[in-house]
N, C-alpha and C positions, 0 to 999 in steps of 0.2 A: 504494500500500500504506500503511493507516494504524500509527501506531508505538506501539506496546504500550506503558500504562500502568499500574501496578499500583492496583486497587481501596484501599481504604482496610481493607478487610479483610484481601486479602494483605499490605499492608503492617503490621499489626497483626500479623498470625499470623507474620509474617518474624522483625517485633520481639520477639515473645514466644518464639520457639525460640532466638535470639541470644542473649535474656536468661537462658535457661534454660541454654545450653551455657557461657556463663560462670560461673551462678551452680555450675553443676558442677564448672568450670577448678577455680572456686577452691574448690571443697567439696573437691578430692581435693586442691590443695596445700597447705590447713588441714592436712588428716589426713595427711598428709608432714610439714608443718613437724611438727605433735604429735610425730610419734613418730620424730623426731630431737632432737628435745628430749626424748623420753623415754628415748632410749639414749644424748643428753651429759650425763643425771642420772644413770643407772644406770652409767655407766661415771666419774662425779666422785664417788660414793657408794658405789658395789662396796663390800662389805668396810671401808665406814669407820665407826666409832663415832660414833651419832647425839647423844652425848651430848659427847663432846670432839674426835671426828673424826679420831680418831688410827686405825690401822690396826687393824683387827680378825683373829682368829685361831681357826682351827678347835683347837678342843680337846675330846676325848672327857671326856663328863659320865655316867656311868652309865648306858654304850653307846651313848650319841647323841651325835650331833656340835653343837654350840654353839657358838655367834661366842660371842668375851670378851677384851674390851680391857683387854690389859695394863697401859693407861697409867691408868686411871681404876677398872680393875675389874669394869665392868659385863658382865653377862654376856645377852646375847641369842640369842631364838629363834626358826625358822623356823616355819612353821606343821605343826602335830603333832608337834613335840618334846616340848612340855610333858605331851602324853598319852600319850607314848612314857615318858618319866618315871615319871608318878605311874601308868601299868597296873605297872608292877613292883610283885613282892610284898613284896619287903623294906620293911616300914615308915618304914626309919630313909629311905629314898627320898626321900619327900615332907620328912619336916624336915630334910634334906640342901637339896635344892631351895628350901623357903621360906626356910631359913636361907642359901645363896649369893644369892636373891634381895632379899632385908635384908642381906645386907650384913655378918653375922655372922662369915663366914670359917672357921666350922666347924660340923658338926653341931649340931644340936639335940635335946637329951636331956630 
């Protein structure tokens, strides 16, 4: 009985699925590593001021809720607050809003 060798072909086609199921291994432990580094940012950044890093806090702003770091002031927003804001008909709305965002600390008349 003669002893089976593989062609140059199969061994080519061997190497190429090998190379392929690692290049996989590691495409999906990329995409693991990622997105645990995306939830030890999102969990070291929660809720903290991008501006001095100190704690942020929900506070109602003319019935929407807004991050606003007491330490520094700043007031920030998720996405569609700002147009939750300025659809209100009360005009003084919008220079309430540009005026906390300058920094004014009162209306704008």
């Amino acid at each position: 009985m003669a002893e089976w060798t593989p062609s140059e072909k199969e061994e080519a086609y061997f190497l190429k699925q090998e190379a392929e199921r690692r290049l996989a291994a590691c495409e999906a432990a990329k995409k693991a590593m990622e997105e645990r580094e995306r939830q030890r940012l999102k969990q070291t950044h929660w809720m903290r001021c991008p501006k001095c890093g100190m704690e942020l806090e929900e506070v109602e702003f003319r019935g929407v809720q807004v991050d606003h770091c007491f330490s520094c002031g700043g007031m920030f927003f998720d996405r569609g607050e700002v147009e939750k804001i300025l659809e209100q008909k009360d005009p003084r709305a919008v220079r309430t809003l540009i005026g906390t965002l300058f920094g004014v600390g009162k209306t704008i008349d």
